[in-house]
C-alpha positions, 0 to 999 in steps of 0.5 A: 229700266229707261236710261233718260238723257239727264242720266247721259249728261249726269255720267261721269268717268269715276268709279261710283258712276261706273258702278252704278252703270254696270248695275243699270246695265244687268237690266238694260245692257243695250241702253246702258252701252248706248248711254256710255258711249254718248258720254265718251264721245261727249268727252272725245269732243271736250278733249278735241276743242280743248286741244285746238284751243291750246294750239291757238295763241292767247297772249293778244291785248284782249286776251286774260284770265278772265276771258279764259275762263268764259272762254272755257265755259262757251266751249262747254255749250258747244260741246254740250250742243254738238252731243245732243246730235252726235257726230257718229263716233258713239253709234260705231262704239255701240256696233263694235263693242256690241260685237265684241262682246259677242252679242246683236248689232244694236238694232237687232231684236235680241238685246246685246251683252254690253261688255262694260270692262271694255268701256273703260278700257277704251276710255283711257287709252284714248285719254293717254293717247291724246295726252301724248300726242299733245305733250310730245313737242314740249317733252321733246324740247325738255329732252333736249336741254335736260339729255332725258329722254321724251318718254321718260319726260312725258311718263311723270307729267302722266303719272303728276297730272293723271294723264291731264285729268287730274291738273292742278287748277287756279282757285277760279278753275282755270289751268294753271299748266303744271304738269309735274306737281312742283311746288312754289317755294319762297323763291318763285315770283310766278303765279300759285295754285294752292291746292290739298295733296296727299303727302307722306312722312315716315310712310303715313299720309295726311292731307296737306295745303300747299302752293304749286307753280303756276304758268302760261302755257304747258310749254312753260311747264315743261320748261321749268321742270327742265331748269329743275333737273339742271339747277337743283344739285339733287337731281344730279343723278337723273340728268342724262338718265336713259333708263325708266326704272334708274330715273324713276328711282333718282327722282324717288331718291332725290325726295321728289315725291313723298310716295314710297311707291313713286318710283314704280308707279313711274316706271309702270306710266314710262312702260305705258308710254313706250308699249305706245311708241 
């Protein structure tokens, strides 16, 4: 079985496609592992461009939604542009896992045995590194005004936003910056995003639509999540809470979320975050 460059472009890091690559790879296990590994270093690209566009300042005259969005799609070609020759990163995943796994370098005449659990492993702890190490300055200044500490912080913008890949999004597909899934009430005069979620009531979920918060920045998200903690009497309990599993449990307890599982999924995410500190 050939894997054909559409096949690379048309990856996508979701179950069904992982799926369908581990079947593709039984019978071509050199190819599937080198067509993985273009598409993660497609995304290591994708993830580094969004980064230095993030760190640059886009509040100039000219600067709007709009521009943003075409922004965003130019950044799309170039990343597209810069896979299509490599910049290296895929030719080292291919040499290292294809020794892990205990197989032939990928130029050897004896096929490797691709060690596909391994690939999305690598995957996602290079997403949840770059998540952190992009939200540790605004987390820290929400620790700072809140008394909460940064991991805790940066666990539920994780476990909100699914380390960055699940964001909520404008109706034109631009960021809207929240992080941390909150909703805009009657009282918000910002911009909203409406979105379907899952909510929960008396443990059964349904699809609902609901209008979140909209920002400028991820500072702002962060920002607001701290005059959250401060100003809501709920949240009493959580301020100044240095530890995970009683912070995961006040959030749970003072109804920030629906999920009867949140508070140990939170927990889990703040374990993550500090194996990594």
């Amino acid at each position: 079985m050939t894997i054909s460059s559409t096949d690379i472009n048309g990856l996508a890091i979701d179950s069904q496609s992982l799926n369908n690559l581990r079947l593709q790879a039984k019978q071509a296990p050199d190819q599937a592992l080198k067509a993985v590994a273009k598409q993660f270093e497609s995304v290591f690209m994708n993830m580094m461009l969004k980064s230095m566009r993030d760190a640059t300042p886009q509040d100039g005259m000219f600067d709007s939604e709009q521009t943003k969005m075409f922004t965003g799609m130019l950044d799309q070609q170039l990343v597209q542009s810069m896979a299509s020759r490599g910049i290296g990163l895929a030719d080292i995943m291919v040499k290292q896992l294809s020794n892990q796994s205990g197989g032939s370098p990928a130029n050897s005449t004896t096929q490797p045995q691709t060690n596909m659990k391994a690939l999305p492993s690598a995957y996602n702890a290079d997403v949840q590194q770059t998540f952190i190490d992009n939200m540790r300055t605004p987390a820290t200044q929400a620790s700072l005004s809140t008394g909460v500490p940064a991991q805790l912080i940066l666990g539920q913008a994780a476990l909100e936003s699914g380390w960055g890949k699940r964001e909520i999004t404008m109706a034109d597909g631009s960021a809207s910056y929240n992080l941390f899934g909150i909703k805009a009430g009657p009282d918000w005069k910002g911009k909203v995003a409406q979105v379907t979620t899952t909510e929960y009531h008396n443990g059964v979920a349904s699809k609902q639509v609901q209008n979140f918060r909209a920002y400028g920045s991820y500072a702002e998200s962060f920002q607001d999540y701290a005059n959250l903690l401060r100003s809501n009497p709920r949240y009493s309990g959580v301020v100044g809470q240095e530890n995970a599993k009683s912070f995961a449990k006040g959030l749970q307890q003072a109804g920030y979320a629906t999920d009867p599982h949140y508070a140990d999924k939170l927990a889990g995410v703040i374990s993550s975050i500090n194996a990594r500190a």
